[in-house]
FIKOL-897338 format. One line per 4 residues: number of its first residue (from 0); for each residue x, y, z of N, C-alpha, C, O, CB. Coordinates in nm, 4 decimals. Each point is the difference from the previous one (the first is absolute). Last residue first. Glycine has a CB too. Example, Ala and Ser with C-alpha at 12.3 -4.5 7.8 and 13.67 -1.06 7.14 Angstrom:
% FIKOL-897338
1 = 1.2850,-0.2250,0.7080,0.0820,0.1190,0.0060,-0.0770,0.1090,0.0730,0.0509,0.1108,0.0169,0.0675,-0.1736,-0.2314  -0.0894,-0.5092,0.2075,-0.0890,0.1190,0.0000,0.0900,0.1200,0.0000,0.1036,-0.0019,0.0665,-0.2928,-0.1154,0.0581
This chain:
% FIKOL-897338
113 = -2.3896,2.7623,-1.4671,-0.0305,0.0998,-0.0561,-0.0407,-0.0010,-0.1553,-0.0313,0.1050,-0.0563,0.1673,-0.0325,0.2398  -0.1023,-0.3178,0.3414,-0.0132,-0.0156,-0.1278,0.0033,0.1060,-0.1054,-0.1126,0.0478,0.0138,0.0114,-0.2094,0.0839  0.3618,-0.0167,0.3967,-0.0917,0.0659,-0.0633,-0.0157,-0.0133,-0.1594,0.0904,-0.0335,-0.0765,-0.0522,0.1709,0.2729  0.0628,-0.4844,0.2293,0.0518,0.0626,-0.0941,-0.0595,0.0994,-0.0478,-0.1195,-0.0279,0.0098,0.2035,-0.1367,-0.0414
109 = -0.0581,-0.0993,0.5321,-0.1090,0.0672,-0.1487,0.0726,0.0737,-0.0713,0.0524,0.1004,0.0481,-0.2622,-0.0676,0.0524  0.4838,-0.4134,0.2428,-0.0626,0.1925,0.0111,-0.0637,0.0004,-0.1968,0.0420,-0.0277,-0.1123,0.2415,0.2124,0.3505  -0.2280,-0.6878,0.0298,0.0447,0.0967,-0.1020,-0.0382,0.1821,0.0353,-0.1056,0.0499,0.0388,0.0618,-0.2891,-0.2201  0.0032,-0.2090,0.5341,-0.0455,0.1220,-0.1178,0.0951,0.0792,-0.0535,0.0773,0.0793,0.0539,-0.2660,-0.0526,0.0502
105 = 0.3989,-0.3516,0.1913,-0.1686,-0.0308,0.0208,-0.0906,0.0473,-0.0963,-0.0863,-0.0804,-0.0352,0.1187,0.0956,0.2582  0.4958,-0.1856,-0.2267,-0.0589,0.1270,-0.0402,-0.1862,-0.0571,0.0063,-0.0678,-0.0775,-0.0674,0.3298,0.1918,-0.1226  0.2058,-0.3056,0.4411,-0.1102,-0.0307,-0.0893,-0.0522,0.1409,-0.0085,0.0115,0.0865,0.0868,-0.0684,-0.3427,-0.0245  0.4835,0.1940,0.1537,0.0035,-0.1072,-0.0417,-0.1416,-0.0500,-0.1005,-0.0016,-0.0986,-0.0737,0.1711,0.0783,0.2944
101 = 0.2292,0.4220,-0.0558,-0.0976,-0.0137,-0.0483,-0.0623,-0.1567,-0.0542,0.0425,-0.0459,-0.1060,0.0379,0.2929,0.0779  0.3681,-0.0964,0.2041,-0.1078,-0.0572,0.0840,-0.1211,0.0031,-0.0542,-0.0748,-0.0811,0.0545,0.1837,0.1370,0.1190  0.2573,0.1194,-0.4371,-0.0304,-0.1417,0.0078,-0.0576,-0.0256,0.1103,-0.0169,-0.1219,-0.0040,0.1782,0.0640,-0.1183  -0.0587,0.5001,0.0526,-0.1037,-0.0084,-0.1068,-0.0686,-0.1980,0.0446,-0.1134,-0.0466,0.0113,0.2855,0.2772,-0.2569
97 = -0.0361,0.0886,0.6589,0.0879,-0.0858,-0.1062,-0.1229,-0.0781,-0.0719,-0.0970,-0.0642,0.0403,0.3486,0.0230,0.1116  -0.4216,0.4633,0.1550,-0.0090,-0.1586,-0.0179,0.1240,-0.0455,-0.1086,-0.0276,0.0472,-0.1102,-0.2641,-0.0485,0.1505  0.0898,0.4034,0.3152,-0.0053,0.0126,-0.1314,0.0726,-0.1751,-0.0196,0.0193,-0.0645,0.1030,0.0013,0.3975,-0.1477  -0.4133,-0.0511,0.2863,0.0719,-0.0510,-0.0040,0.0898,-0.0062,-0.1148,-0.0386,0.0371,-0.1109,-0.0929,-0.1026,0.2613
93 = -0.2956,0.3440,0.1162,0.0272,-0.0309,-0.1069,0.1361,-0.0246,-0.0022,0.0671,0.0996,0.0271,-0.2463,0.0053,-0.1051  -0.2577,0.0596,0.3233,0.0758,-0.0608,-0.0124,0.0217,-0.0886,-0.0590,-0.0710,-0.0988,-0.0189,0.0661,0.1761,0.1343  -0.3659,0.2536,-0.0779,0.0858,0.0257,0.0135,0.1380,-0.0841,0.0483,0.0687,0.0670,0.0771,-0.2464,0.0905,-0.0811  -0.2157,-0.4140,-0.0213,-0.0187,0.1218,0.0019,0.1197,0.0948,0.0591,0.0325,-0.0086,0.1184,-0.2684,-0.0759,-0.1131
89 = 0.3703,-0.4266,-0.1902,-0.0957,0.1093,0.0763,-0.0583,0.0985,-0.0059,0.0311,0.0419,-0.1115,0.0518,-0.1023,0.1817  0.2411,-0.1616,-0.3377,-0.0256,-0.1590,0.0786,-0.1104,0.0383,0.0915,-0.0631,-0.0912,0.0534,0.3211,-0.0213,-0.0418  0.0309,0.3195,-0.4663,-0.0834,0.0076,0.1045,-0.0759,-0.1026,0.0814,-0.0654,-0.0883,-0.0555,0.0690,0.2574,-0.0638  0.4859,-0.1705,-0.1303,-0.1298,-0.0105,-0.0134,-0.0492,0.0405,0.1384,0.0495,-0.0108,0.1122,-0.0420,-0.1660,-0.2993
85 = 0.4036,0.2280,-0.2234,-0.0516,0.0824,0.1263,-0.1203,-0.0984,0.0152,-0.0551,-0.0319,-0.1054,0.1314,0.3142,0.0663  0.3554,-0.4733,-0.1840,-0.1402,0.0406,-0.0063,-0.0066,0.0727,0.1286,0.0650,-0.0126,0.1038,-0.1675,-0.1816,-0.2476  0.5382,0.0488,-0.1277,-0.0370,-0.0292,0.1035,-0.1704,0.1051,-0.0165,-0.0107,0.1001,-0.0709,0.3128,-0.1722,0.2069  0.1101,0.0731,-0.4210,0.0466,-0.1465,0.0705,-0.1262,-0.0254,0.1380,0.0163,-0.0835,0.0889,0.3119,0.1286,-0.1469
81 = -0.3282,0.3602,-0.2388,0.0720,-0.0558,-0.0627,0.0197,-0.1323,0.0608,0.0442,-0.0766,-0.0857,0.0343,0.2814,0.0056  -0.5214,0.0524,0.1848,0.1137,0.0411,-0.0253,0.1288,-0.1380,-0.0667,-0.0413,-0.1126,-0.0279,-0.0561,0.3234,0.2387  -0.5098,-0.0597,-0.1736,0.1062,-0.0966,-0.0472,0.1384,0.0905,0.0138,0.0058,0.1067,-0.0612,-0.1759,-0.2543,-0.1208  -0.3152,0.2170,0.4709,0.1175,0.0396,-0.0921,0.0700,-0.1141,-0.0092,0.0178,-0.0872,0.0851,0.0044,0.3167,-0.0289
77 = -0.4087,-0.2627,0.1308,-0.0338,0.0929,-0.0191,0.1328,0.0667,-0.0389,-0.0026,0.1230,-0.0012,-0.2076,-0.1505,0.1354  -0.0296,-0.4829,-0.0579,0.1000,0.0717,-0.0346,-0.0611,0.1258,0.0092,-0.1230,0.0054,0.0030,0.2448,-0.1655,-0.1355  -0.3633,-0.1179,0.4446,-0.0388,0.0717,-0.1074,0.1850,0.0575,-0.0588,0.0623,0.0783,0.0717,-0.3808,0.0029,0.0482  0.2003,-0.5959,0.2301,-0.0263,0.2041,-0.0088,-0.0150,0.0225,-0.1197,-0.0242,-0.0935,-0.0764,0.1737,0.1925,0.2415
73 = -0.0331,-0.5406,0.2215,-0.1036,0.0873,-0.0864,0.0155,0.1184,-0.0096,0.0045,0.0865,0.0875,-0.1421,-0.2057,-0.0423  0.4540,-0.2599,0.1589,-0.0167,0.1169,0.0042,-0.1012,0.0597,-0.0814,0.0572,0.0911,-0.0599,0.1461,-0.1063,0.1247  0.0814,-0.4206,0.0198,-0.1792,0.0038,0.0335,-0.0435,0.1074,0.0161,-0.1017,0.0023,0.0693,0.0874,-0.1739,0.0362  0.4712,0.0913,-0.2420,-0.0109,-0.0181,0.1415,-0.1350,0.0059,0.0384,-0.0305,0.0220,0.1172,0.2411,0.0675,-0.0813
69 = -0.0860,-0.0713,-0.4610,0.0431,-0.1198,0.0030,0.0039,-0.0222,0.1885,0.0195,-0.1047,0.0617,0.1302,0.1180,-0.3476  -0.4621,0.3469,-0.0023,0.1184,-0.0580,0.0169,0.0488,-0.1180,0.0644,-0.0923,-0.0663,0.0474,0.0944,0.2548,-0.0720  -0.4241,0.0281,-0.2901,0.0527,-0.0838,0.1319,0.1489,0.0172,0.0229,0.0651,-0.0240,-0.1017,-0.2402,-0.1577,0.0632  -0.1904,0.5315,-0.2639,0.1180,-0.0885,0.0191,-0.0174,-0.0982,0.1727,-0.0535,0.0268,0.1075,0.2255,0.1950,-0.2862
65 = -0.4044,0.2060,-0.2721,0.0019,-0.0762,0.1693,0.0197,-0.1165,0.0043,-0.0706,-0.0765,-0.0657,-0.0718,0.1931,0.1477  0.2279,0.3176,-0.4351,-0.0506,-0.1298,0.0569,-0.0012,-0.0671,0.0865,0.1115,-0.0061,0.0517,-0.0953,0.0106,-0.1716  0.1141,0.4270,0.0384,-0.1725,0.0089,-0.0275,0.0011,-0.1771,0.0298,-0.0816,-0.0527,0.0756,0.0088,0.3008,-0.3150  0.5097,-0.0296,-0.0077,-0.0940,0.0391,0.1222,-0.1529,-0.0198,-0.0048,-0.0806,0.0337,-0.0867,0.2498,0.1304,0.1179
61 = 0.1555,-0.5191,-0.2398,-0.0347,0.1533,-0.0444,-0.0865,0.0524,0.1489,-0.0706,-0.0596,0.0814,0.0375,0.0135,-0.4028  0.2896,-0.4673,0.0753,-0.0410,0.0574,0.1019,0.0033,0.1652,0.0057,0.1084,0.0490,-0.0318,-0.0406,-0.2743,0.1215  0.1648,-0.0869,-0.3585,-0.1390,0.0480,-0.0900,-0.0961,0.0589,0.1086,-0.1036,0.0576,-0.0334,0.1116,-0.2595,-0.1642  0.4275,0.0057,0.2801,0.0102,0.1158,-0.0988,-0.1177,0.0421,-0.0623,-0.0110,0.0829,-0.0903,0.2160,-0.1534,0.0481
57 = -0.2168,-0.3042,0.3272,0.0810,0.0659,0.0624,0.0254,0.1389,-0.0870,0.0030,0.1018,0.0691,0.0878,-0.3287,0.0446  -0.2786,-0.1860,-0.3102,-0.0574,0.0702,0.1085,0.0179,0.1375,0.0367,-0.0735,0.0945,-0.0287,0.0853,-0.2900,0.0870  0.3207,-0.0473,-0.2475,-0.0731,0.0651,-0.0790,-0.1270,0.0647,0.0459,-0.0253,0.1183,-0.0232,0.1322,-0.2590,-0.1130  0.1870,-0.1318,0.4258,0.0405,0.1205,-0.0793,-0.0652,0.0738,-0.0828,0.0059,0.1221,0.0141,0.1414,-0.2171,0.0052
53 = -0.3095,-0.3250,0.1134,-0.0154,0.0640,0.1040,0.0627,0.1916,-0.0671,-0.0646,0.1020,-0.0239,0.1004,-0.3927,0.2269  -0.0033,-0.0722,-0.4987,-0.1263,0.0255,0.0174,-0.0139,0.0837,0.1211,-0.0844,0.0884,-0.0149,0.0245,-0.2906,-0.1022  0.4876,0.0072,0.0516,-0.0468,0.0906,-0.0769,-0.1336,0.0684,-0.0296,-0.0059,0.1122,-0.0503,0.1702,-0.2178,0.0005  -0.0808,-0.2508,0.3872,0.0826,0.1342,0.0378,-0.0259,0.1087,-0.1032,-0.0454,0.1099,0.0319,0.2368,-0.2451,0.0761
49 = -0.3181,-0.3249,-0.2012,-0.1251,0.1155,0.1202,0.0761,0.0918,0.0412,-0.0611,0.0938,0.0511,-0.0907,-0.2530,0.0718  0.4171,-0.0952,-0.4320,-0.1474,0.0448,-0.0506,-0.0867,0.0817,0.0804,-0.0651,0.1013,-0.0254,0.0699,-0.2963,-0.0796  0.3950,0.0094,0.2898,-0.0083,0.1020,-0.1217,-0.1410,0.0464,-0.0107,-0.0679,0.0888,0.0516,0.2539,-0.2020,-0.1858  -0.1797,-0.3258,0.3320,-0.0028,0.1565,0.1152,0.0278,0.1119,-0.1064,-0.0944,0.0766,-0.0193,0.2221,-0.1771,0.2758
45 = -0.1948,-0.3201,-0.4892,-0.1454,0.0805,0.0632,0.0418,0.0946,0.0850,-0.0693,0.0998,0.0197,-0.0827,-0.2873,-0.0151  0.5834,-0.0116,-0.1952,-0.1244,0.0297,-0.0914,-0.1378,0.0781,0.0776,-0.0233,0.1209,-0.0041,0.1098,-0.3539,-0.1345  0.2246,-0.0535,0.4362,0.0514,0.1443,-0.0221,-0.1059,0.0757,-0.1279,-0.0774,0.0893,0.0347,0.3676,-0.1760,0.0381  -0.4378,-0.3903,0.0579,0.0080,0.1176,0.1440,0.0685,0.1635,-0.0704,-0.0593,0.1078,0.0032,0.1439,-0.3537,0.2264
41 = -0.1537,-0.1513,-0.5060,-0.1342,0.0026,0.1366,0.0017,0.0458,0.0883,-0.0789,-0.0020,0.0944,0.0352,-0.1375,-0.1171  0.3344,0.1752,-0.3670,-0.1156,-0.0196,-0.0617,-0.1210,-0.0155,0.1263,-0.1202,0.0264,-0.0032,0.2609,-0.1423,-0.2231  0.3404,0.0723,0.3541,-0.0326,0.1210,-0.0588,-0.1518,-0.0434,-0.0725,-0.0435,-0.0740,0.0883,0.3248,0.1714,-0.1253  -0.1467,-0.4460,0.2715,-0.0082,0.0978,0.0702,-0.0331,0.1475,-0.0416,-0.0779,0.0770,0.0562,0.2083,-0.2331,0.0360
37 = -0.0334,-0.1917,-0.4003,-0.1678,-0.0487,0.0869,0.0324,0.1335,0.0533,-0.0356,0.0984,-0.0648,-0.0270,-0.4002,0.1535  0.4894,0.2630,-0.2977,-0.1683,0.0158,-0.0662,-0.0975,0.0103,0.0100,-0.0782,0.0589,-0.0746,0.1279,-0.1132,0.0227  0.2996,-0.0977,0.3387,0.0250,0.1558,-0.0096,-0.1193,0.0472,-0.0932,-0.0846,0.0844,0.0295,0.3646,-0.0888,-0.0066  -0.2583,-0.4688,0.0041,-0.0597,0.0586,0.1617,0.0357,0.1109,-0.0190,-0.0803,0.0647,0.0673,0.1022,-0.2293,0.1045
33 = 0.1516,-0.0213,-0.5389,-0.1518,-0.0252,-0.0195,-0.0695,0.0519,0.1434,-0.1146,0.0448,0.0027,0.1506,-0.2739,-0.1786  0.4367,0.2024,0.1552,-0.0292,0.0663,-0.1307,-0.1961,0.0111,0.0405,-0.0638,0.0990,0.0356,0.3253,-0.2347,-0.2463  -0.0523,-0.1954,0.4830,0.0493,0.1777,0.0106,-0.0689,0.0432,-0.0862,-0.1195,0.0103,0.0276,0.3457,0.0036,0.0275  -0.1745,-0.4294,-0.1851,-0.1261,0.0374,0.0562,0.0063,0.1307,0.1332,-0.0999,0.0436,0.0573,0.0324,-0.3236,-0.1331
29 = 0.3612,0.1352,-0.2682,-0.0899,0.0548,-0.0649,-0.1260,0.0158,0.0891,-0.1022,0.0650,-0.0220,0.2108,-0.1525,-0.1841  0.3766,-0.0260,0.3401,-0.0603,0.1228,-0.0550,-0.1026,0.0390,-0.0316,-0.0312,0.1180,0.0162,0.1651,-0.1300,-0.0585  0.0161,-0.4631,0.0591,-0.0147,0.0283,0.1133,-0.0195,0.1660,0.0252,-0.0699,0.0221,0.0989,0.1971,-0.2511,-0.0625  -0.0258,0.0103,-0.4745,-0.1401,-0.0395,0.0444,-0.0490,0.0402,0.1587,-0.1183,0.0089,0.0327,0.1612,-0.2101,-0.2078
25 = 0.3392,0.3628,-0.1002,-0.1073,0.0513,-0.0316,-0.1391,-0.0658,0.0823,-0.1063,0.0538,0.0309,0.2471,-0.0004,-0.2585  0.2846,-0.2582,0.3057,0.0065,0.1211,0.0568,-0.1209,0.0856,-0.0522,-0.0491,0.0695,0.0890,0.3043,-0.0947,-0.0649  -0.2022,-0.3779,-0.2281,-0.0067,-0.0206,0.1415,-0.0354,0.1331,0.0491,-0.1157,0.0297,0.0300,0.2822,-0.2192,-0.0157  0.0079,0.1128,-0.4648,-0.1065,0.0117,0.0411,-0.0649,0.0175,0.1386,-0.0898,0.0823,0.0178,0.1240,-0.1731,-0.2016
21 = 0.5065,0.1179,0.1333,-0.1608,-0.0373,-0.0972,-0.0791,0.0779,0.0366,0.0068,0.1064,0.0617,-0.0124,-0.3268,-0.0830  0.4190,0.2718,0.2419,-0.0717,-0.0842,0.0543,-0.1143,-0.0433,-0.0605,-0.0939,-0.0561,0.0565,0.1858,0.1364,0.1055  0.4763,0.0649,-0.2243,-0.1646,0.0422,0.0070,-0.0654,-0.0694,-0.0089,0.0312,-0.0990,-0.0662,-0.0246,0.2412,0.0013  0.4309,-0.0425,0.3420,-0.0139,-0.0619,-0.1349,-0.1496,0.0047,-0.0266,-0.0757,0.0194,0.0951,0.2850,-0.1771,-0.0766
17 = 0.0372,0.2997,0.3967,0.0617,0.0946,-0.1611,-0.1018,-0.0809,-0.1270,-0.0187,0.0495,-0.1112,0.3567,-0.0124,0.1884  -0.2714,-0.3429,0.3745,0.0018,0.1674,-0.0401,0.0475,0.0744,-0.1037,0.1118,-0.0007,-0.0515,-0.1000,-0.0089,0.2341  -0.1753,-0.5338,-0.1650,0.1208,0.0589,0.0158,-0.0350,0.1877,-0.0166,-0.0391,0.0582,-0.1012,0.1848,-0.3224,-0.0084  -0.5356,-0.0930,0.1689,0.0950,0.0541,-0.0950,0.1069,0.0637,0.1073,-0.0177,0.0414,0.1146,-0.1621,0.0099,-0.3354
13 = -0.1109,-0.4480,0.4265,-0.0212,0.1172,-0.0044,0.1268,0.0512,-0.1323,0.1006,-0.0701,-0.0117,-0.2190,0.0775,0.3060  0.1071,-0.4322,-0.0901,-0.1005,-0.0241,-0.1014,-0.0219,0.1801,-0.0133,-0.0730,0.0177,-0.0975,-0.0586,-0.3140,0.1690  0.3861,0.1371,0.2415,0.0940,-0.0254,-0.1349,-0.0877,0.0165,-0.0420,0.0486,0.0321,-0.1085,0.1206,-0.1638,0.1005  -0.3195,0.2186,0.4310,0.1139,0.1251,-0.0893,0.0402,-0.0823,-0.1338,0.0469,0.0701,-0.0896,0.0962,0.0599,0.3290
9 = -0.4371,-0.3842,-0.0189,-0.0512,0.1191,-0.0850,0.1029,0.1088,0.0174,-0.0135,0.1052,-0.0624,-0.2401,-0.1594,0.0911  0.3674,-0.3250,0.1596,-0.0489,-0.0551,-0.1485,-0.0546,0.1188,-0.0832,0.0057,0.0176,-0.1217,-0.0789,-0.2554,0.2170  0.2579,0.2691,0.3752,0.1185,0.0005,-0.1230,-0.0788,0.0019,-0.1658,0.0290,0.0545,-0.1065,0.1588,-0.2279,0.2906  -0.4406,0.1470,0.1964,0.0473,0.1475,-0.0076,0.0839,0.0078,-0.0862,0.0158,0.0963,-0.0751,-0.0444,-0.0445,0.2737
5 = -0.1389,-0.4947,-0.0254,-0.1088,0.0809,-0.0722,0.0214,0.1486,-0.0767,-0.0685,0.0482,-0.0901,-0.0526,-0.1735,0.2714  0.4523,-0.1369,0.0930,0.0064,-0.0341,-0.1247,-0.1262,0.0419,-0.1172,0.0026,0.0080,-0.1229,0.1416,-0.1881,0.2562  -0.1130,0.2962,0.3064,0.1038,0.0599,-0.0496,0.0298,-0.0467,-0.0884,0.0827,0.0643,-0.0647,-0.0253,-0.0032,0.2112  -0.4112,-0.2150,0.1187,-0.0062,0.1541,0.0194,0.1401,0.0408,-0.1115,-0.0092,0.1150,-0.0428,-0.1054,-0.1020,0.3530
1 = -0.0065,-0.5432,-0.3741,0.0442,0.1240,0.1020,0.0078,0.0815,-0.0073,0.0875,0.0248,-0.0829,-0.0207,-0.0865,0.1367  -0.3643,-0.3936,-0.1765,0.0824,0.0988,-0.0636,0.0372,0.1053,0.1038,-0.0795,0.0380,0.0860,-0.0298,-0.0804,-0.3113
C-alpha cells in the first residue's frame, strides 16, 4: 500500500468540516476532563488549604510570640502593625518583617487569666 493512498483513505474516512462528530468527540475529551480533576484534587485543593491555614495563623499571631521566619530567623514578636511584624531577634535588636515571611509560630505568648 502507498504513503498516499494510506492518506487518501483516511481523509475519506474522516467527517466533512462543519459537521458533527457524535459521540466520538466526548470520548477523546473525557480523559482531559478527568487529568484536570486528578490534578486539582492532588495538587491545587491541598495548596489552598495550607495557604488558608497559613493565613489564619497569620492573624492570630500577637506580641509575645515567638516565630521562625521563612529565612531561619528566630525571635520574639513585639508589635503587630498592619502588613508587617516588629521582631526582636536580640538584646536590643529589633526587626521588622512582611506579615507572610512568618513561617512557624514556636510559642504562643501566655494569655492572661482573669
Amino acid at each position: 500500500m502507498s504513503p498516499l493512498f494510506s492518506a487518501l483513505e483516511i481523509l475519506a474516512q474522516s467527517p466533512a468540516p462543519g459537521q458533527p462528530q457524535g459521540p466520538a468527540a466526548w470520548v477523546q475529551i473525557l480523559p482531559m476532563v478527568l487529568l484536570f480533576g486528578a490534578m486539582y484534587f492532588f495538587m491545587i485543593a491541598p495548596q489552598r488549604k495550607k495557604q488558608k491555614e497559613h493565613e489564619k495563623m497569620l492573624t492570630a499571631l500577637q506580641s509575645g510570640d515567638e516565630v521562625v521566619t521563612s529565612g531561619g530567623i528566630y525571635g520574639v514578636i513585639t508589635n503587630v502593625k498592619e502588613d508587617r511584624f516588629v521582631v526582636r531577634v536580640a538584646d536590643n535588636t529589633k526587626i521588622e518583617i512582611g506579615k507572610s515571611f512568618v513561617q512557624t509560630v514556636l510559642k504562643k505568648a501566655a494569655t492572661e487569666k482573669k
